[in-house]
C-alpha positions as CSV (number, residue, x, y, z in Angstrom):
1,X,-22.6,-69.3,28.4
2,X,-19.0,-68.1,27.8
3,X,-18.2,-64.1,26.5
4,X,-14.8,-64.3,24.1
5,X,-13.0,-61.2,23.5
6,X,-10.8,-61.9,20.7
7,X,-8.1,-59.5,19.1
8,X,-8.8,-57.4,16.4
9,X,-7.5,-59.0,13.3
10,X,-7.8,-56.3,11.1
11,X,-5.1,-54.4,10.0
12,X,-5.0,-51.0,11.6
13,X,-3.4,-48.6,10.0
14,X,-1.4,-45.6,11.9
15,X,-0.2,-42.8,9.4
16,X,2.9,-40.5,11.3
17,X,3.4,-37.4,9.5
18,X,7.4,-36.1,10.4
19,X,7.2,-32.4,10.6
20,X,8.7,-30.2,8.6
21,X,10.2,-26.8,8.4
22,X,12.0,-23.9,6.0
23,X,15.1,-21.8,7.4
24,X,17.2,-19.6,5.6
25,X,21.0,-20.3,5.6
26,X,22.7,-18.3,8.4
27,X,25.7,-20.5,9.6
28,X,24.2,-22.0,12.7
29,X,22.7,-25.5,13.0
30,X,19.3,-25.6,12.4
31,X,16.7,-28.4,13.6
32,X,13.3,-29.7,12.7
33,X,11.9,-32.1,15.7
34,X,9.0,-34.1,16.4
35,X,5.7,-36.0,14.4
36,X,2.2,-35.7,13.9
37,X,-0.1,-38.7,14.1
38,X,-2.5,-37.6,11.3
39,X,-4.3,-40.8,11.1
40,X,-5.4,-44.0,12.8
41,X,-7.8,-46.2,10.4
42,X,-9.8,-47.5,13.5
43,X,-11.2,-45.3,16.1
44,X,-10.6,-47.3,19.3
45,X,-6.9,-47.4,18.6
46,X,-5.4,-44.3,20.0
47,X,-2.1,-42.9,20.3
48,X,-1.5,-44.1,23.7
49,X,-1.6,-48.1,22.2
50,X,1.8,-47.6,20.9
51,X,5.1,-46.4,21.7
52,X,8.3,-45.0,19.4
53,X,11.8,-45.8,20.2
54,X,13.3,-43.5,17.6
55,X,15.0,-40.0,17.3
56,X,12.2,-37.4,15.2
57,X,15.1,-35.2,15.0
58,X,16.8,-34.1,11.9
59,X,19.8,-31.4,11.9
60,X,21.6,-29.5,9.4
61,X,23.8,-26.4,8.9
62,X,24.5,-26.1,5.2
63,X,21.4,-24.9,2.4
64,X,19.9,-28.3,0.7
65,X,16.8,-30.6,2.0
66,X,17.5,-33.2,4.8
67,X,14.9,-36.0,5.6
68,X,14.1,-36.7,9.2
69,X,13.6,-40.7,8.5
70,X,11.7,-41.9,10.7
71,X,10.9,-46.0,10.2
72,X,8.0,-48.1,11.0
73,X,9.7,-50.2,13.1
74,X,10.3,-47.3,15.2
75,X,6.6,-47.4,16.5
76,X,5.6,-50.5,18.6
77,X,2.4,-51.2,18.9
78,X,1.5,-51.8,22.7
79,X,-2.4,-52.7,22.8
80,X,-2.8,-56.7,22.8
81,X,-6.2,-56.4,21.7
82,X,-5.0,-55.1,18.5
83,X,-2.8,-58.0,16.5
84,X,-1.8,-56.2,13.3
85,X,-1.1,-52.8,13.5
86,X,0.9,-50.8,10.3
87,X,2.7,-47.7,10.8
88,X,3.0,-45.5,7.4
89,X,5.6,-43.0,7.6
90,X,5.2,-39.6,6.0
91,X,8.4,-37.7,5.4
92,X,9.3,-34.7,6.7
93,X,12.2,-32.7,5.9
94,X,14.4,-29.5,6.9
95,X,14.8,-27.3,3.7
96,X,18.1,-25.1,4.1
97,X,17.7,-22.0,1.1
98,X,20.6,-20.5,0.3
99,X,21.3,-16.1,0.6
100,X,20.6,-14.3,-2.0
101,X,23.7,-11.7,-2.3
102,X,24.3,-8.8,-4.5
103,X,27.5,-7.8,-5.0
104,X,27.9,-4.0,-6.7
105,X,31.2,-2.6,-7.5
106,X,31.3,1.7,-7.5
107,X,30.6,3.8,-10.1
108,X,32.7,7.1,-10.7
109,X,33.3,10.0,-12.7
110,X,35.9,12.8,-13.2
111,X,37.2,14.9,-15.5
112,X,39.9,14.1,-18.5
113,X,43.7,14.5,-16.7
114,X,45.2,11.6,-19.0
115,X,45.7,9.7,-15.4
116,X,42.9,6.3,-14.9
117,X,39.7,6.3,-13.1
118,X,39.4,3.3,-11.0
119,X,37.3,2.8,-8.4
120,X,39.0,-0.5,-6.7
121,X,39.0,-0.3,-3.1
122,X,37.3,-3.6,-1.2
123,X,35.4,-0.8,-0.1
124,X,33.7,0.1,-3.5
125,X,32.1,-2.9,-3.4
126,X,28.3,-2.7,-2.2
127,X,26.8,-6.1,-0.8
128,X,23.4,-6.3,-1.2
129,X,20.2,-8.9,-0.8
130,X,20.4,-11.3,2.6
131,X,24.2,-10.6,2.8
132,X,26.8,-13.4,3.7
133,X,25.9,-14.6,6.8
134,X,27.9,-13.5,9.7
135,X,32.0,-14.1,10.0
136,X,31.3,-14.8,6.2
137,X,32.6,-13.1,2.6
138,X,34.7,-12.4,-0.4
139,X,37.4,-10.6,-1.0
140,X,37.1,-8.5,-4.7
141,X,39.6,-7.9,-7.4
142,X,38.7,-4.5,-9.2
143,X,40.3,-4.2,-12.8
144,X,37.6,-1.4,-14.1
145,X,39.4,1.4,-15.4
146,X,38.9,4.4,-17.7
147,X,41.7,7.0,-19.2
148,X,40.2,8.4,-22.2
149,X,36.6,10.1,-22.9
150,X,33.9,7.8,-22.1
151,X,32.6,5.3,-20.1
152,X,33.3,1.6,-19.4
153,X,32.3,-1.1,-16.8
154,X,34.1,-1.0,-13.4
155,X,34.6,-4.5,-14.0
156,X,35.6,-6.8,-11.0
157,X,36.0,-10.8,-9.9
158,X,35.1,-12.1,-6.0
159,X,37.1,-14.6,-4.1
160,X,35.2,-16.1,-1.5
161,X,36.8,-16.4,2.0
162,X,37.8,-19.4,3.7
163,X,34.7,-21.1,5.4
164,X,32.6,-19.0,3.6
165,X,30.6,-22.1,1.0
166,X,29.7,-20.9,-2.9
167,X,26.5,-23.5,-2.7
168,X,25.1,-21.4,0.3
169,X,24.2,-18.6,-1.7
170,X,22.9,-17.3,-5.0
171,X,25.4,-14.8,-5.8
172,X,24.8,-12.0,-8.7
173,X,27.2,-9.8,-9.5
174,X,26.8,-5.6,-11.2
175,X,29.6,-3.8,-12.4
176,X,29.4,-0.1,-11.7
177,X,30.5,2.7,-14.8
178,X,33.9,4.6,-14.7
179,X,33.0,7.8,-16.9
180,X,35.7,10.6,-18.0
181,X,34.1,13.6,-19.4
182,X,35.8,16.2,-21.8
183,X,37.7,18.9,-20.7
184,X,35.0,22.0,-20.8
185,X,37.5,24.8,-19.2
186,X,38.5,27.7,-22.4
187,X,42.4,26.3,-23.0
188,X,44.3,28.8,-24.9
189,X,46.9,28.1,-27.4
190,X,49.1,31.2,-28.1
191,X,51.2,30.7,-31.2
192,X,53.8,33.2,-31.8
């Protein structure tokens, strides 16, 4: 008698996972490389009966989602005795989030000396949350001011510097309180 080995006919079905990852926006390049083989559909086909010819890198330095895009024709299947082998491609992707920053102007107070309270140094300006990331920032244009009794908002507008990107970062902004209190010192008026 005659043994045959024939191929398998079935369809076989690889599924490649592309890994994933989460970084915070910082300025540098961050990357996301390699895959996962999270499936074969037939138990003697292993990862060794195929080989992949693409790049399971993906890049990016700004915050938003990047796919790594990996193809099935990137995976070649190498065992003969296999003759219809599918790759299914599960995406992965690099998720940039942006800073959070806080940006507080000053508060201050003084006593009535009919001259303005301002508090509008680029100094009076607190930056809170994640920060800008480094060689990054704004520049701030402090109008707040208070003359009479009272209290008003140290009010104030940012200007981002050059390089530094608005879509990197979720930017909130609290004005601090300029407040003049009332003379309390005895004046005496002498009228003759």
């Amino acid at each position: 008698g005659t043994l045959t080995v024939t191929a398998v006919t079935d369809k076989v079905t690889v599924t490649i996972t592309e890994n994933s990852g989460s970084e915070k926006y910082d300025g540098s390049e961050k990357t996301v490389t390699g895959y996962t083989v999270t499936s074969i559909s037939n138990e003697l086909y292993t990862e060794a009966d195929f080989t992949f010819s693409g790049d399971a890198t993906v890049k990016g330095t700004d915050a938003g989602t990047y796919n790594m895009e990996l193809k099935a024709s990137d995976f070649t299947n190498t065992n003969t005795n296999f003759t219809n082998v599918e790759f299914v491609i599960v995406d992965g992707t690099l998720e940039i989030t942006k800073r959070t920053v806080t940006l507080t102007s000053a508060d201050g107070e003084k006593v009535y000396d009919g001259t303005a309270l301002t508090k509008n140094a680029q100094t009076d300006v607190t930056v809170g949350g994640d920060g800008f990331a480094e060689g990054e920032g704004a520049t701030y244009d402090i109008t707040g001011t208070q003359t009479e009794v009272g209290s008003s908002a140290n009010t104030f507008s940012y200007t981002l510097n050059e390089g530094t990107k608005a879509d990197n970062y979720t930017i909130t902004t609290t004005p601090g309180t300029l407040t003049v209190t009332a003379v309390t010192d005895k004046v005496t008026v002498t009228i003759t």
